[in-house]
N, C-alpha and C positions, 0 to 999 in steps of 0.2 A: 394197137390195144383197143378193147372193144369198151368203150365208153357208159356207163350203166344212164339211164337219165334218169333226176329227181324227181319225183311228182309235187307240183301245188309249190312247187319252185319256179321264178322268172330270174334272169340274170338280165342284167341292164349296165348301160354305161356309167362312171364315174359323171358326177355333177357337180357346178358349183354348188360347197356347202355343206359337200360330204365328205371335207376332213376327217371330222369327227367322226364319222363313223369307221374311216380306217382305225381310227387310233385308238375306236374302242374293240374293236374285233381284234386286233395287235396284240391289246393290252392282253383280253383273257387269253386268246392262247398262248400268250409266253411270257406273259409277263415282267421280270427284271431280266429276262432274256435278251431283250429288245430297248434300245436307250431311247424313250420317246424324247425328250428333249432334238435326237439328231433324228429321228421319225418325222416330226413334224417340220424342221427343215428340209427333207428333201421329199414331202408329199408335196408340202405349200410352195415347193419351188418350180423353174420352168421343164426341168428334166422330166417328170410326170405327163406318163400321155396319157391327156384325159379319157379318149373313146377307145383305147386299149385297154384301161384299166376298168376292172368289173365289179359289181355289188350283186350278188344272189339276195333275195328276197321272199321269207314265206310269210303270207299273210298279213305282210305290210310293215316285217320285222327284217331290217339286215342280218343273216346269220352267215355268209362269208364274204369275203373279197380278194383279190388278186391284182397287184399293180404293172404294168408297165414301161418302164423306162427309156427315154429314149438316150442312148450314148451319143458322146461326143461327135465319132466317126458317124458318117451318114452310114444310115442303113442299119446299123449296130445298136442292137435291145438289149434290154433283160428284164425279166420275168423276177420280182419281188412281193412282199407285202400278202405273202398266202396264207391264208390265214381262215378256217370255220367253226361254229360253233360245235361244240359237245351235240352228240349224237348217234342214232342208228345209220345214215344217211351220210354222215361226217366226210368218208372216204372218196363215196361216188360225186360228191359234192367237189370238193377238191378238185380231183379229177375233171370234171366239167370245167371249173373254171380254168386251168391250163392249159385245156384243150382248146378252153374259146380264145385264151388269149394269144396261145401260141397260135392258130389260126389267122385271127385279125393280124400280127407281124407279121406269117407268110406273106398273104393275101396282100399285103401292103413292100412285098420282094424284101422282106428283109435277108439282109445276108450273115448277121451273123445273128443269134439269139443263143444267149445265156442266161442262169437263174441265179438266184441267191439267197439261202436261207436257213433260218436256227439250227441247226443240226438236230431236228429231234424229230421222231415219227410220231404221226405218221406222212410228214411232206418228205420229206429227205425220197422215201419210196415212191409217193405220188411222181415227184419231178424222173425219178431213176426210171418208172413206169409210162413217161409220157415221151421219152428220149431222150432225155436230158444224163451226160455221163460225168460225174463228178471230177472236178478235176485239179482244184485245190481247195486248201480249208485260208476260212478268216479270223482270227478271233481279236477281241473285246479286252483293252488293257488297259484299267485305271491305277492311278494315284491318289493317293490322299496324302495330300501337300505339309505334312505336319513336320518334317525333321528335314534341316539343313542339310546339303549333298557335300560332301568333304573334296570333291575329284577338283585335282588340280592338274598338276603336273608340269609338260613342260609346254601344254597346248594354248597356246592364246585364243581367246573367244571374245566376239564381241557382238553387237548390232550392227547387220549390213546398211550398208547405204547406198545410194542411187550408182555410185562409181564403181559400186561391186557389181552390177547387175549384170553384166555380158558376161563376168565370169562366172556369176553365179549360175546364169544358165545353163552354163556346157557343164558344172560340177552336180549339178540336182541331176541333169539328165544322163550321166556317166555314175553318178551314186548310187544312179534307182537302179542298176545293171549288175546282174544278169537277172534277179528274182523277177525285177517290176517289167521286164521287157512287155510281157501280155498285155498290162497296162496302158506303157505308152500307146502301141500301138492301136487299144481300144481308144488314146484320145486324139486320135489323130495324127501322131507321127512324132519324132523330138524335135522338130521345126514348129510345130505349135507348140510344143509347152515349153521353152526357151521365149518363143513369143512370149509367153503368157508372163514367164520368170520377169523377165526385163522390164514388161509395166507394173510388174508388182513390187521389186527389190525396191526399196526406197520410197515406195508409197504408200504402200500398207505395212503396218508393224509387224515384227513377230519373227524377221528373218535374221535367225544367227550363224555367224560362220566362226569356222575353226581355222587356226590357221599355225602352219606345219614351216617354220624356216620361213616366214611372212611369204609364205604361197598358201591360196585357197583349198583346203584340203577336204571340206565337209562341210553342212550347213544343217541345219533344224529347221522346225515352223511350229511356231507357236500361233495359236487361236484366239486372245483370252475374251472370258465371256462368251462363247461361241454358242455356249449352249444355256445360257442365263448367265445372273450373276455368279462370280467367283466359280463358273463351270468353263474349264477351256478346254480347245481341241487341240491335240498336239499331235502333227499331221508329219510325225516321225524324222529320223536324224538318218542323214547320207553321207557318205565316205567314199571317196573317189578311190578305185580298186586296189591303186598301186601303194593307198596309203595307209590302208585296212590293217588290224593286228597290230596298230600304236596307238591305242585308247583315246583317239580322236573322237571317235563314238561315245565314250565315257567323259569324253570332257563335254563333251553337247548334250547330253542326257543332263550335267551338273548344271550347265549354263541355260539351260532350257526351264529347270528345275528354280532353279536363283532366279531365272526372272517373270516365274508364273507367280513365288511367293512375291515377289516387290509388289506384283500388277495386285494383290489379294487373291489370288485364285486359290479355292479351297480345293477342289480337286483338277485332273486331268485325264482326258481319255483319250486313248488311238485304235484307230481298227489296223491289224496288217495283216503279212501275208504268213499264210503256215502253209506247209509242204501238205501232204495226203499222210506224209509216214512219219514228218517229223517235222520242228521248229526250225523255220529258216533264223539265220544271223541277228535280224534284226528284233524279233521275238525275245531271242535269249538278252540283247543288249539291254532292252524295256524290261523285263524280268529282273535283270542284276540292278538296276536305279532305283528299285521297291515296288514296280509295278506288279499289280493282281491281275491274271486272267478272270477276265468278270464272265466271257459269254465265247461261245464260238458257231463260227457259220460253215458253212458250205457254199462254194463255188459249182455251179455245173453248165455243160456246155452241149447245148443239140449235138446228137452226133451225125446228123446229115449235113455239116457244116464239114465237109469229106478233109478240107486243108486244113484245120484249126486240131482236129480229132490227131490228125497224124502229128502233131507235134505237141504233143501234152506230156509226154515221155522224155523228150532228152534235154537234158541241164548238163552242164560242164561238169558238176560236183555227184552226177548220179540222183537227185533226189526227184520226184517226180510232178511234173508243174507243168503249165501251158507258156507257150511262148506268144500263144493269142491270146484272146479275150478273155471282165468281169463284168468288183466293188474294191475296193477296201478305197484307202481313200488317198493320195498328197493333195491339195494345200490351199487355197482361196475357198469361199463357197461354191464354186465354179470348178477349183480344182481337187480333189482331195481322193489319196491313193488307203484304202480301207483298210 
């Protein structure tokens, strides 16, 4: 693609200092789009690579930016936080900065680079125009924490604890399957996030399991406060396959629900995963417990990543998704499936 250049425009690296300037270029273009609350947790975090990430400049005024990221797996980006002002210029501008940014990740061998962004043009085009092939959507699902959840049933739920932790490993990473496969494998494998599981079960609050004939059937993650006060992240409800279609799901949405009100949490938000053509499982589950679709994104993946590209097409269930790489988010501030 032939790159148009801006005039009396300089693009320069990200600096200490210039949060705030993502957060205000964020803000106008999409405003309630974009949950600044989890914006400024993962600018101000260590995932942000600073001299990947770009500020365009005219005349001494930020008018766009482009962040980033560096994934879990070595070698593995994604391109975020795209974002220009209103303009005649607006497009080629754009353009520019995913140019320079996907360049600097080549240039630095990355192997895998993906993008991630509001579904709205004119970026959704930019990124489809710079290589990048869409390959699942994300979206934005709050609660407002105002009415008791009635799910009972015949599921036991409780708070994990330290003695649950090895099981609870192999049930997150067998729940996240088959949708979040990409996922893992963007954070490095289910042998790290089982790691990950086991120091966190019992140490950090917020892990609830379900339990099916007092065997481990599913689990939640609750956040609270994650995003201020009485604002928590609720980093979604997993169900091991074999136990799927016995409202295991629905008693952890209940139990999840029961103890974001105990903690005061006024509301709750999850990023997850949506198909290209339609809502995966876990969308409709968060939809039926009262959740509102607030926002939705886009997922997109280089398609000179030759092995990732070929497998974006087959799911067991026919829907159309990647078995490689993103965002959305599961669970620590470290770990969270979007």
């Amino acid at each position: 693609m032939q790159i148009q250049e801006v005039s009396e425009v300089t693009v320069r690296s990200f600096r200490p200092g210039d949060e705030n300037i993502f957060f205000e270029l964020l803000r106008n273009s999409y405003e309630s789009l974009e949950y600044l609350p989890r914006l400024k947790a993962e600018i101000t975090g260590p995932s942000l690579n600073r001299e990947g990430s770009l500020i365009a400049e005219k005349n001494g005024s930020a008018i766009g930016c482009v962040g980033l990221r560096d994934l879990p797996r070595k070698k593995w980006h994604e391109l975020r936080y795209l974002a220009v002002k209103n303009g005649e210029s607006r497009i080629p501008l754009a353009q520019n900065l995913v140019s320079k940014a996907r360049h600097y990740a080549e240039s630095n061998h990355a192997e895998s680079l993906s993008a991630f962004v509001p579904a709205i043009q004119p970026y959704v085009d930019v990124y489809k125009n710079a290589g990048f092939e869409p390959v699942r959507r994300s979206i934005m699902i709050g609660w407002e924490l105002i009415e008791q959840p009635t799910e009972r049933g015949n599921v036991q739920t409780e708070e994990l604890s330290k003695e649950h932790a090895n099981e609870a490993a192999e049930v997150w990473v067998e729940g996240l399957r088959p949708y979040w496969d990409w996922w893992i494998e963007e954070q490095g494998g289910p042998e790290e996030l089982q790691s990950w599981v086991k120091e966190s079960v019992g140490t950090e609050p917020g892990w609830i399991g379900a339990f099916l004939d007092e065997k481990l059937a599913g689990l939640a993650i609750l956040r609270p406060d994650a995003y201020g006060s009485g604002e928590a992240r609720f980093n979604g409800a997993y169900v091991l396959p074999k136990f799927r279609e016995k409202r295991i799901g629905s008693a952890l949405m209940s139990a999840a629900i029961r103890e974001a009100q105990r903690l005061h949490q006024k509301r709750m938000k999850v990023y997850t995963l949506a198909l290209l053509d339609h809502l995966a499982p876990g969308s409709l589950l968060y939809l039926k417990s009262g959740g509102k679709i607030e926002a939705e994104y886009l997922q997109l993946q280089r398609t000179s990543d030759p092995t990732k590209i070929s497998m974006l097409f087959s799911t067991p269930g026919g829907g159309r998704f990647s078995r490689a790489p993103p965002f959305v988010e599961p669970a620590s501030s470290s770990r969270a499936v979007a």
